[in-house]
N, C-alpha and C positions, 0 to 999 in steps of 0.2 A: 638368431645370433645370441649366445651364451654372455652372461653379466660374464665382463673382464676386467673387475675392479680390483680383483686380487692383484691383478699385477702392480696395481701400487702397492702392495707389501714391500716391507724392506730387504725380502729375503733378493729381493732381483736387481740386476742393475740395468741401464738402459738398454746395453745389447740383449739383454733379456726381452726385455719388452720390443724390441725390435723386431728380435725372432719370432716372437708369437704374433706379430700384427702379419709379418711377410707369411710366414706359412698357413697359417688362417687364409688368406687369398690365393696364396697357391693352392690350397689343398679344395680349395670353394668348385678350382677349373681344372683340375687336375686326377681328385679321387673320387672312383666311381661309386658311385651308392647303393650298387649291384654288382654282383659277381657272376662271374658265369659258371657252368657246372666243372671247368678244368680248373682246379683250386693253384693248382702247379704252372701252371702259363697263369696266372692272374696273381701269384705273387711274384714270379719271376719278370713280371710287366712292372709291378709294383717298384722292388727293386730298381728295375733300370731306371725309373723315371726318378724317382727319388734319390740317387747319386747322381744321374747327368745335371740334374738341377743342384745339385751342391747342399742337401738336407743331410747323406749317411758322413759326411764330414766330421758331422757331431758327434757321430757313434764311434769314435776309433781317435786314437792318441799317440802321440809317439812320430809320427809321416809326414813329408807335404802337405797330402792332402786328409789331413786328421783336423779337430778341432783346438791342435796345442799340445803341450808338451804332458800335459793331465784332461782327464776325463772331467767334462762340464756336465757335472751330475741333474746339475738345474737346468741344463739347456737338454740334453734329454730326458728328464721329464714333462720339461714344457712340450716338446716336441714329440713324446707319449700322447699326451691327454688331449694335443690338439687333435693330432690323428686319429685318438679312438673316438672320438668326438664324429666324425667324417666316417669310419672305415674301422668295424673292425683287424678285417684283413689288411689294411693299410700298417692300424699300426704292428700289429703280429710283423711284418716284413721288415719294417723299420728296428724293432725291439728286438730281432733273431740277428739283425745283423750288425748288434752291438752283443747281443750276452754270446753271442758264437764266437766273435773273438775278441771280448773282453779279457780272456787270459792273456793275449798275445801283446795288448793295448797295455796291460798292467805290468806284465812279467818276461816278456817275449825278447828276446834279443836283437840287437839291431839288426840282423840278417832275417829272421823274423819277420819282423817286421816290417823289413822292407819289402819282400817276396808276396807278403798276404793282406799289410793293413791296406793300400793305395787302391788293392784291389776292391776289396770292401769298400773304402768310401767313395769309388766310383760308379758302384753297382756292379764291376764286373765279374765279382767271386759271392758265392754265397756261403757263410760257414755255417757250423751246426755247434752246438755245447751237448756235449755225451756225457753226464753222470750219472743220471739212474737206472738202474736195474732191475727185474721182473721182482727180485726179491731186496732190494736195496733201494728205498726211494727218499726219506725221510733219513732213515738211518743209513747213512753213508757208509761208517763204519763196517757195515755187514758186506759193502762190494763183494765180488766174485771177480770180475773180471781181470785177469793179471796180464803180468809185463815180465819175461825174464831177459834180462840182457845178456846174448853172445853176442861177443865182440864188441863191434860197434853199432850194433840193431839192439833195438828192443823185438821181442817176438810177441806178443797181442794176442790173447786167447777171451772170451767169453761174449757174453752180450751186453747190447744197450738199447734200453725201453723208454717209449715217451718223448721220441728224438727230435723236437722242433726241426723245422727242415729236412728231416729223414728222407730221402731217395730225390731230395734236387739240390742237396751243398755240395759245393768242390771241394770242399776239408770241413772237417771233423775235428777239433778241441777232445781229445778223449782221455778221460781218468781211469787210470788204471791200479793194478794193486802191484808195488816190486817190492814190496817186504822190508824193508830198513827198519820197521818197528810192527808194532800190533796195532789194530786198528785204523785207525784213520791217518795214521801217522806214516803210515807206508804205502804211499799212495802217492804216483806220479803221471803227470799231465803229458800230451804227446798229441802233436797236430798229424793226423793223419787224412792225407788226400784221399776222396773218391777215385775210385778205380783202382788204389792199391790192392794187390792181390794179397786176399784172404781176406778181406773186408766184405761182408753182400747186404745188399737190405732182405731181412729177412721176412719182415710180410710191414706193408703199411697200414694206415690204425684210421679211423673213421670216429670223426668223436660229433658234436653236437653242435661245435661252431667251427665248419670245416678251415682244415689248415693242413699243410703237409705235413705229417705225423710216423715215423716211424718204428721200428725195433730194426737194430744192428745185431749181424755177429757177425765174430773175429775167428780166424782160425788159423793160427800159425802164421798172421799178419806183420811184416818186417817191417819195420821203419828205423831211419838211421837216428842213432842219437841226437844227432844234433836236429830233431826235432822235438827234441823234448823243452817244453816249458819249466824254465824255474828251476829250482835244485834236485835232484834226486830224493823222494820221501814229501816233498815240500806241496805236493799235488793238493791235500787238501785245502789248506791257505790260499793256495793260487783259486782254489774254486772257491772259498769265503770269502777271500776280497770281490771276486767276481762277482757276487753275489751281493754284496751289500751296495752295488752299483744298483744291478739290474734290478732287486728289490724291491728298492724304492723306486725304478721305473714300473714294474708293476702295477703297483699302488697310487702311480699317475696314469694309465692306461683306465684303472678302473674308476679313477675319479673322470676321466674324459665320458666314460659310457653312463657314469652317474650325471653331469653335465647334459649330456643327451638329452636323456630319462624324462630331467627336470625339464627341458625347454618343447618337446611332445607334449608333456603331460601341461604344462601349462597353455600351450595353444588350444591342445583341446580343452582343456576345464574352460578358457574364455570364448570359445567357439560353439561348444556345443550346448543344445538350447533343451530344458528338464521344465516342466511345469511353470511355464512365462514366464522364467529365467535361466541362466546360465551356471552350467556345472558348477561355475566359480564360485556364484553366491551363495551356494549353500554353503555353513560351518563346518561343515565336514571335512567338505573339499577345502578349505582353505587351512584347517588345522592340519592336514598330509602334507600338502604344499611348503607349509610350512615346517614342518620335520624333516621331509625331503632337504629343504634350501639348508638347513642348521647340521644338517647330518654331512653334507657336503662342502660346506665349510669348516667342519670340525676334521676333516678327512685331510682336506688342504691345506689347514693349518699344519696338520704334521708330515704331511708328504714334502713340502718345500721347507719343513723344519730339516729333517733329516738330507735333505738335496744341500742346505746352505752348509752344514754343518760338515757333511763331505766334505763340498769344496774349500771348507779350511781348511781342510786337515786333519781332521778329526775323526775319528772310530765310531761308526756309526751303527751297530749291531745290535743295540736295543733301538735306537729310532729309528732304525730299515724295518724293525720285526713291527715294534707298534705302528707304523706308519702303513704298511701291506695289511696287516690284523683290520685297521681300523677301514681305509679306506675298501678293501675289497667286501667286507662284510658288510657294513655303510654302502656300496655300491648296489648289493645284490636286493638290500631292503628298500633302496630308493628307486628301484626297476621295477621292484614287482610293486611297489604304489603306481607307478606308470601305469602299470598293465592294469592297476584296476581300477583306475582311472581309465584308461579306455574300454572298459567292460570286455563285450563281447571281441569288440575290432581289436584288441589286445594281442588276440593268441590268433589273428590268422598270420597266416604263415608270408613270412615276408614285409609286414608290416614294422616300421623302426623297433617300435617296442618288446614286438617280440624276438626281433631279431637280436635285441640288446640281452634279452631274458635269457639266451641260448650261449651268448658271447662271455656275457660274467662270471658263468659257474664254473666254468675251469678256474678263473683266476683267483680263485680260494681255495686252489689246491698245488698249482703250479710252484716252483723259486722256494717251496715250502710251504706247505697247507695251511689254515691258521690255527689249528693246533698246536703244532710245530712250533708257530710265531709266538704263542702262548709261554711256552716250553723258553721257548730263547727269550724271551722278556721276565719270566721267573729268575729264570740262573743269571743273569746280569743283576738283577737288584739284590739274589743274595751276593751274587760275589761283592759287589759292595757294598752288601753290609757285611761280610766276611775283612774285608779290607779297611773298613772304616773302624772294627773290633780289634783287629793283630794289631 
């Protein structure tokens, strides 16, 4: 069982602390700690159990059956890092079925809304977020894929790479390029259903910590306007707000695998027995121990920094970027002490630790690399200091 002392922070209120004591138990009898080789029926198992039990609630806003009239930033992170904690693939099903239609939860219209959120937080729709491109991933701006509007359709031409959910969502969130301006500025949002014709999956993608993964194309793909999210041109916004949601749930997924890490690594340092004593008592081993636990509180302190500050109200664009930066990189340093702390039994295959070794390194590239993150924490502090000068 993981220290849960953090939850006495101020950042949380009791239903906080509520949620994470109930899903900690559900998820103890509930998620498997094996998967089996259909990645696709073992998230779609995932899903359904995780909405009939009333968890995807919190992923979606706006509905009956949503978490409220606003996205509970801190209630899905908690509900991140409890799962990655338990499940990689738990929490990947839980976190896709908020950023897939996080546009709709933010920006969606009541008709919207009502057609696609109820379904998500019941488990019964799976959605996808479509914005990157074979050549468009970081930089947005560069998109290809476009949108021209006859009549009352948009018409949908190119691809999309890297598609969380790729070949098992019922709709699709897709950003497209309809030209109102240059750049990024011309760029609109449009939920299009599986099955619509000219939409196919064009091949699926096999990565390290298996998940459904695919690449899209469009080809002459219609969909009527009024499935467009948000204003005409306004697509990128709608995908920035998005994103400084699901950001900083990243950045709680990756402190739940750092959490892990720490609680392997220390059973075996006090289990396993080195020259009539235990891993533990060497100084070694306890000064890693101790960088690990410091490194994972320093991750937590800003991931629930940025969750509180959301939920006021507040623009959270440098504390999503530092928040993903610190904790996903602090993740992947605090696994691989795991792993060498368990020496050899580290890298067999299937083992927690290694399994956690395979699960982290996407997440320092995914929502925005930490590069990227770098980049977006630069240009917020000059623009204020740009702002703090005029």
């Amino acid at each position: 069982m993981s220290d849960t002392r953090y939850l006495e922070w101020p950042f949380f209120e009791e239903r906080h602390r509520r949620l994470a004591r109930e899903l900690e138990a559900w998820a103890r009898d509930h998620v498997p700690q094996h998967h089996g080789a259909d990645v696709d029926a073992q998230c779609r198992s995932l899903v359904r159990a995780l909405g009939a039990d009333g968890w995807l609630k919190h992923a979606v806003a706006g509905v009956p059956h949503g978490s409220g009239d606003q996205v509970d930033t801190r209630a899905i992170c908690l509900i991140r890092e409890t799962l990655a904690r338990h499940s990689g693939l738990a929490d990947f099903a839980f976190g896709m079925q908020g950023l897939g239609s996080g546009a709709i939860s933010l920006q969606g219209t009541p008709a919207q809304r009502d057609r696609y959120l109820s379904k998500v937080a019941r488990g019964e729709a799976i959605p996808a977020f479509a914005l990157s491109e074979p050549e468009a991933g970081s930089d947005v701006g560069a998109m290809q894929c476009s949108a021209r509007i006859e009549g009352g359709e948009a018409v949908i031409d190119g691809e999309k790479t890297w598609i969380s959910n790729g070949g098992i969502a019922d709709f699709y969130v897709v950003f497209a390029r309809t030209g109102e301006a240059a750049g990024s500025r011309g760029i609109s949002a449009f939920i299009v259903e599986a099955g619509t014709p000219g939409l196919e999956i064009a091949r699926r993608i096999d990565v390290i910590a298996p998940h459904p993964l695919a690449q899209l194309r469009f080809t002459g793909c219609r969909v009527p306007l009024s499935q467009r999210i948000g204003e005409p041109g306004e697509g990128f916004k709608v995908a920035m707000r998005t994103l400084d949601v699901f950001r900083t749930s990243v950045a709680a997924a990756a402190l739940g695998f750092a959490r892990r890490a720490l609680d392997e690594a220390l059973h075996r340092a006090t289990t396993r027995r080195m020259f009539n004593q235990t891993l533990a008592d060497f100084q070694l081993t306890q000064a890693r121990l101790a960088q690990m636990a410091t490194t994972i509180d320093s991750s937590a302190l800003l991931v629930y920094r940025a969750a509180w500050l959301r939920d006021q109200g507040r623009t959270i664009t440098r504390e999503a970027a530092m928040a993903k930066l610190t904790a996903t990189e602090g993740a992947q340093q605090v696994i691989d002490s795991a792993v060498q702390i368990f020496g050899g039994l580290g890298v067999v295959s299937e083992q927690p630790v290694e399994r956690l070794y395979r699960e982290i390194r996407s997440l320092r590239i995914y929502e925005g690399a930490s590069e990227v993150q770098q980049l977006i924490i630069a240009r917020e502090l000059l623009k204020d200091v740009a702002g703090r000068a005029a």
